[in-house]
PLY file of the C-alpha trace (Angstrom):
ply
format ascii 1.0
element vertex 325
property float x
property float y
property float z
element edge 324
property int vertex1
property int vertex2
end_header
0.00 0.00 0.00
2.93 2.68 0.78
4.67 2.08 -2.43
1.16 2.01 -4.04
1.02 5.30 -2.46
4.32 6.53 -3.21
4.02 5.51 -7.02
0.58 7.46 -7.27
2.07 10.66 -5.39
5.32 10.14 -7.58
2.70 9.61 -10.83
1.40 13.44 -9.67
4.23 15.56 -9.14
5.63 14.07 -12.62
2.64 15.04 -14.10
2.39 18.24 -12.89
6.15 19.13 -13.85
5.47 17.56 -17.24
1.73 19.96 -17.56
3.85 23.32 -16.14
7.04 22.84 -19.04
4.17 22.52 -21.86
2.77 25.58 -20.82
6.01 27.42 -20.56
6.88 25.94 -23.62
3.72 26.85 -25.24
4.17 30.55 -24.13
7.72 30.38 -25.16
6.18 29.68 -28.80
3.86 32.32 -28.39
6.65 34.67 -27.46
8.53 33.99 -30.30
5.70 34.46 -32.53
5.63 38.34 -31.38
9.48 38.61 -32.29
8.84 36.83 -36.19
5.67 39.35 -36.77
8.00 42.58 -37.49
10.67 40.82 -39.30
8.96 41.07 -42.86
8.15 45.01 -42.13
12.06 45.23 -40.96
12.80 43.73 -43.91
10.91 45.64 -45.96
12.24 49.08 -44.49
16.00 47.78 -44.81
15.67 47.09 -49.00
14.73 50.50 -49.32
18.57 50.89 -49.29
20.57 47.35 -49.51
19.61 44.58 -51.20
18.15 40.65 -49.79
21.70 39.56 -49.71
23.23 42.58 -47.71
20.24 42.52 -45.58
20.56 38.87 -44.75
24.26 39.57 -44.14
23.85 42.26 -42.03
21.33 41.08 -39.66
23.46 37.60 -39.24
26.86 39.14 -38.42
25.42 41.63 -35.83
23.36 38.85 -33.95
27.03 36.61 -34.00
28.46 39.73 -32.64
25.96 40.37 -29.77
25.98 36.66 -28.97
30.00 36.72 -28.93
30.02 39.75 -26.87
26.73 38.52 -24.26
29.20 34.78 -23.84
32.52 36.92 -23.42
30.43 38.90 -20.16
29.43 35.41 -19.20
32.34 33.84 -19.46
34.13 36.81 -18.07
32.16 37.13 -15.00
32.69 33.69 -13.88
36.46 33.60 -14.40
36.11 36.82 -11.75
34.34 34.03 -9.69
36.73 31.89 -9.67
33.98 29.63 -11.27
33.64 27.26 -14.24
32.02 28.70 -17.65
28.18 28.12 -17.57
28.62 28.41 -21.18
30.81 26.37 -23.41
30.94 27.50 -26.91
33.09 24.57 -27.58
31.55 21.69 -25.40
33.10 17.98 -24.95
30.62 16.43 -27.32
31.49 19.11 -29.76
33.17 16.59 -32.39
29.95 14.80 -32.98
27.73 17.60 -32.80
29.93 20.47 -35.48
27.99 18.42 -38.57
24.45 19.04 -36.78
25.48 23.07 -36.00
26.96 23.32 -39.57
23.52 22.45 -41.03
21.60 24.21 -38.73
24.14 27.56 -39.67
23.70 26.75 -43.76
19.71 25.89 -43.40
18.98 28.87 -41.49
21.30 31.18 -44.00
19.28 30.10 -46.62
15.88 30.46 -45.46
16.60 33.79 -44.38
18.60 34.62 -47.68
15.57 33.56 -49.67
13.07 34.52 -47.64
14.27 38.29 -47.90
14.73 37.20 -51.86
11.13 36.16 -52.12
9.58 39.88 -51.21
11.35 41.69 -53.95
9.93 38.93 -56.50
6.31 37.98 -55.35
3.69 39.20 -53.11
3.89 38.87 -48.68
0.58 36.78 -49.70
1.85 34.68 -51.77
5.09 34.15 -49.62
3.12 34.00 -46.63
0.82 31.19 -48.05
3.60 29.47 -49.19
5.36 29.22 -45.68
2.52 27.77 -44.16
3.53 24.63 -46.05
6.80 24.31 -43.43
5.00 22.06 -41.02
4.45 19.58 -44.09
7.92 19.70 -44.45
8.60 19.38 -41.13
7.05 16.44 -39.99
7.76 14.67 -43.40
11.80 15.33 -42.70
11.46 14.24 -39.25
9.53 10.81 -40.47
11.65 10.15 -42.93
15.13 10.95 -41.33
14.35 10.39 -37.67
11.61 7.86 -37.74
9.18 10.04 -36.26
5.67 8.96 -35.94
2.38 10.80 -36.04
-1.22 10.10 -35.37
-3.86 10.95 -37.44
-5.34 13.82 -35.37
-1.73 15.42 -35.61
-1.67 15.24 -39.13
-5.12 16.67 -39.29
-4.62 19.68 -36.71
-1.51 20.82 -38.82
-3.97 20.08 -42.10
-6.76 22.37 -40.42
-4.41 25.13 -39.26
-2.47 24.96 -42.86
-5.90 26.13 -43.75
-6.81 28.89 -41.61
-3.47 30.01 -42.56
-4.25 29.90 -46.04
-7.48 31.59 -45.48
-5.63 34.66 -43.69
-4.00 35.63 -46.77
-6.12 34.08 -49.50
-8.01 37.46 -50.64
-4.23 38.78 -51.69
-3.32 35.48 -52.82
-2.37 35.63 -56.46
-0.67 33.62 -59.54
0.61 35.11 -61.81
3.47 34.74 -64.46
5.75 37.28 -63.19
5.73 35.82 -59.79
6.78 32.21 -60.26
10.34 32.84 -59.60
9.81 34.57 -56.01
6.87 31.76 -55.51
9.71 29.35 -56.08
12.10 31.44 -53.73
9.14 31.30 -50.54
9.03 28.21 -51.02
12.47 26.72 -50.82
12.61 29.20 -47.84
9.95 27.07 -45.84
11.64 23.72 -46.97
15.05 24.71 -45.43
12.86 26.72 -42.43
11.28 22.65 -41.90
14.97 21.60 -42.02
16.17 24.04 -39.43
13.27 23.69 -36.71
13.95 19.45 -37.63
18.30 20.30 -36.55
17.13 22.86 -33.85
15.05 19.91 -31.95
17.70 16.97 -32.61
20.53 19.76 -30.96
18.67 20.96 -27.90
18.83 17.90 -25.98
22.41 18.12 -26.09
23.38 21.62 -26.07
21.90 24.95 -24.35
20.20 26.82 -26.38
22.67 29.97 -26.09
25.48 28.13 -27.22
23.24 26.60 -30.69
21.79 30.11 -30.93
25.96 31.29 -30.94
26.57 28.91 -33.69
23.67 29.08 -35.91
24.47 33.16 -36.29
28.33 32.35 -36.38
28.21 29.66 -39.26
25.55 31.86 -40.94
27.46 34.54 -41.12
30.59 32.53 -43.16
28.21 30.85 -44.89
26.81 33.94 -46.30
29.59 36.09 -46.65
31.58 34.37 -49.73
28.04 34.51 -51.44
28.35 38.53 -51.02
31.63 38.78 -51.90
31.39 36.64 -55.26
27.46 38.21 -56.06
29.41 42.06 -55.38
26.74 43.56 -52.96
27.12 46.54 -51.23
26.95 45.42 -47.70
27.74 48.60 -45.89
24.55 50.54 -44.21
24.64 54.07 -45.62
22.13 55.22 -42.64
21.74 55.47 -39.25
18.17 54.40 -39.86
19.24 51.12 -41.53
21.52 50.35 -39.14
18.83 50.57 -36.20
16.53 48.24 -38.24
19.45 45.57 -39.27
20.30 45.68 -34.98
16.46 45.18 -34.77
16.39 42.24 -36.58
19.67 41.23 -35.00
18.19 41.13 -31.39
14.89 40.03 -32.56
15.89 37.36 -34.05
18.35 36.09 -31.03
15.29 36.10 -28.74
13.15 34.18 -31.58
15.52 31.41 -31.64
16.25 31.14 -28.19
12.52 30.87 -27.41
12.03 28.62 -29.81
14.99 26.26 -29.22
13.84 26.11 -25.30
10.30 24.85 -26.53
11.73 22.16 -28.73
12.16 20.86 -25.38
8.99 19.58 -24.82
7.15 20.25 -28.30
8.05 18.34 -31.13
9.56 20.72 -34.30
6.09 19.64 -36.14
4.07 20.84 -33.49
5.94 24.40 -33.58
5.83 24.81 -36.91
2.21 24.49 -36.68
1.74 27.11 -34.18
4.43 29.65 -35.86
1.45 29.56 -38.65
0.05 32.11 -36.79
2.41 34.56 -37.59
0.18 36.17 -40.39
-2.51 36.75 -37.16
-0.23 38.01 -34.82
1.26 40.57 -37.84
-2.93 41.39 -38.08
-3.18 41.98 -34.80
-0.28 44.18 -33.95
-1.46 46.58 -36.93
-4.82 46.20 -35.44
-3.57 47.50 -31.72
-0.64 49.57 -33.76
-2.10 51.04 -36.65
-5.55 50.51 -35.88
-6.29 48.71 -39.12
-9.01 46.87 -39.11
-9.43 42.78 -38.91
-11.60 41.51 -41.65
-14.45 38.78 -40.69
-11.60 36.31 -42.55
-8.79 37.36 -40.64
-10.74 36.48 -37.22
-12.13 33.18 -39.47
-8.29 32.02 -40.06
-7.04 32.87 -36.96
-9.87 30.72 -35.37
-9.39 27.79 -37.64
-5.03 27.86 -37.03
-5.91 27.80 -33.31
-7.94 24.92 -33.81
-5.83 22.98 -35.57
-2.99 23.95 -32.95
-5.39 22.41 -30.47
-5.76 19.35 -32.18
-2.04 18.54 -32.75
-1.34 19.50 -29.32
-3.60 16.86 -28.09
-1.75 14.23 -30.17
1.41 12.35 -28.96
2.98 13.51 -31.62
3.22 17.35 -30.65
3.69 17.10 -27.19
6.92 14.84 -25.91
6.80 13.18 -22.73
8.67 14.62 -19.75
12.40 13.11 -19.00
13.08 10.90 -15.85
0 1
1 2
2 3
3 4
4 5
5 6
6 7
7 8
8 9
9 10
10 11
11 12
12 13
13 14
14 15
15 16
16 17
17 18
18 19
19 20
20 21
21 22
22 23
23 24
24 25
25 26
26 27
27 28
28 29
29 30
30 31
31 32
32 33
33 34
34 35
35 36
36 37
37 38
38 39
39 40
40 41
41 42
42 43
43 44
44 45
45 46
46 47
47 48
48 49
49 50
50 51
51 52
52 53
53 54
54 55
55 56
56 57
57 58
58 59
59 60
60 61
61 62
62 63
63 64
64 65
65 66
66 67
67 68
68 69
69 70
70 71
71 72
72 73
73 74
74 75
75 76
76 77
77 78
78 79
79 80
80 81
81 82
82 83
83 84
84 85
85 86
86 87
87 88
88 89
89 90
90 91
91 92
92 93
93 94
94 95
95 96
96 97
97 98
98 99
99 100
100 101
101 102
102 103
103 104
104 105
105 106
106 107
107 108
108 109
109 110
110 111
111 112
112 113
113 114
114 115
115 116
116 117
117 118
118 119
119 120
120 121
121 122
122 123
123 124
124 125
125 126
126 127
127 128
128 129
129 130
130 131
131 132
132 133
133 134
134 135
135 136
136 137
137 138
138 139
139 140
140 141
141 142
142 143
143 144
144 145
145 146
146 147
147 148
148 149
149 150
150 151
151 152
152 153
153 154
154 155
155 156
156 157
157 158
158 159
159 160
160 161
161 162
162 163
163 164
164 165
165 166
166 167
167 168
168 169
169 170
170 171
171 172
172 173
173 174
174 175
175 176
176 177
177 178
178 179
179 180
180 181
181 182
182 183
183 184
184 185
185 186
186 187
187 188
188 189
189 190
190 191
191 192
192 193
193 194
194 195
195 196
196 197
197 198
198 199
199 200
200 201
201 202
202 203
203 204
204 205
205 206
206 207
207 208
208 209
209 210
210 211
211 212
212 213
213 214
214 215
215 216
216 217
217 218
218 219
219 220
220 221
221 222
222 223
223 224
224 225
225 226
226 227
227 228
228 229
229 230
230 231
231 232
232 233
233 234
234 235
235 236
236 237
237 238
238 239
239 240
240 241
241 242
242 243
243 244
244 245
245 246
246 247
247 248
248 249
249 250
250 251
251 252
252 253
253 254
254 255
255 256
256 257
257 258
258 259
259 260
260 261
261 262
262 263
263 264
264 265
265 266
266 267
267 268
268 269
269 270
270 271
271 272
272 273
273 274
274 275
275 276
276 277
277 278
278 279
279 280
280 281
281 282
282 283
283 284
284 285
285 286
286 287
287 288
288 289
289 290
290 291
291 292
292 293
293 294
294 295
295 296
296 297
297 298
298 299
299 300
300 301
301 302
302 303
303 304
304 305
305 306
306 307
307 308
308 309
309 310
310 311
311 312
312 313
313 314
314 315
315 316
316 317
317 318
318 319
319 320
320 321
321 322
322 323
323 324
């Protein structure tokens, strides 16, 4: 009877820690979402005077700098201490994990790269609608290379909120000739974004998420840069302006991936790729509180239908992983 008991009290407290870090998660998601709704209007302001590539440049090499300088204050504070480094850029396991960070640095280049690419060619619409395609991606990479298995009411949650995210955008939605090629562009961006979010969940577990945030923005950067140099961009900011909307993006995106490398923790990278869908919303909203633009009966329609597909593939096995021992 007292083990009976103990088991049952044990049962409790596990599931209580394992309900608390989904909810944290969940908000860390959420979070994160906030951060990716300004990027495409940063974006935006920043090509008025550099290009996609420059852009893309910029905003990696400035978030590898603030990361470099944020672990240097760590590392230097504890050396004060007399203590060991709470962060280690180069960790023991490092020589089986530099393949893992060195596709997580070229995926996330290249999503970004094309991403920015994709608004000088086609329509936010079109890009937008094309994006919400990632958790496809996602959960097809993770079956195929990781043996990842989903239930049918996952698959249908990210199905449902694929929609709603489709309906968000649908009344700018176009096709047209002369945007094929930046069609193309959004969506090799969401392939490699379903690549990234696939690499960012197989790392966490093994690194913290400040050191795989370090590395991504670090191996982006090199990646990038010969791509510059050989394509003959201009990558200097002419503006203060553009340089206070390139350090935007910098920090912004720093945050993003931090919150979203900490939910990978208990979400699986399907799961958060179905909830980034609402992106579009959140954009909607902002101008709504912002701008005070209004929301359309189809904007609060999509946003609706994403959330209940989020619900759905949250209440699968497949979006929500089981807490550790």
């Amino acid at each position: 009877m007292l083990w009976n008991k103990t088991f049952l009290q044990l049962g409790g407290i596990k599931s209580h820690l394992a309900s608390n870090k989904t909810i944290i998660a969940l908000l860390s998601v959420f979070a994160s979402l906030i951060c990716y709704a300004y990027v495409p209007i940063l974006i935006k302001l920043s090509e008025f005077t550099l290009t996609p590539n420059a852009t893309t440049f910029n905003r990696f090499w400035i978030a590898a700098a603030i990361m470099g300088c944020w672990n240097s204050i760590l590392t230097l504070k504890n050396y004060k201490k007399k203590e060991p480094p709470n962060v280690q850029i180069f960790p023991n396991n490092f020589q089986s994990l530099w393949l893992p960070l060195l596709l997580l640095g070229i995926f996330s280049g290249t999503h970004q790269l094309l991403y920015a690419w994709s608004f000088t060619q086609t329509s936010v619409a079109n890009s937008e609608v094309l994006h919400s395609l990632t958790p496809l991606f996602t959960a097809w990479f993770g079956w195929i290379f990781l043996n990842q298995q989903f239930e049918r009411r996952f698959l249908l949650g990210i199905a449902i909120a694929i929609g709603g995210s489709i309906a968000l955008v649908a009344h700018d939605f176009s096709i047209t000739f002369d945007k094929l090629q930046g069609d193309g562009l959004a969506l090799v961006s969401a392939i490699f974004w379903g690549g990234c979010l696939l690499v960012l969940e197989k790392l966490q577990s093994q690194l913290s998420a400040i050191v795989i945030t370090t590395w991504n923005e670090f191996i982006g950067t090199l990646f990038l840069l010969p791509i510059l140099l050989e394509i003959g961009d201009n990558l200097i900011p002419t503006s203060g302006k553009t340089w206070a909307i390139l350090t935007t993006m910098g920090i912004i995106g720093i945050f993003a991936r931090l919150l979203i490398t900490y939910s990978l923790k208990q979400l699986s990278s399907g799961l958060v790729a179905t909830i980034l869908l609402l992106h579009p919303a959140i954009t909607a909203i902002l101008a709504w509180i912002i701008f005070s633009e209004t929301l359309s009966f189809v904007n609060l329609l999509g946003f609706i239908i994403i959330l209940l597909g989020v619900y759905l593939a949250t209440l699968s096995k497949g979006g929500i992983k089981e807490i550790e021992s």
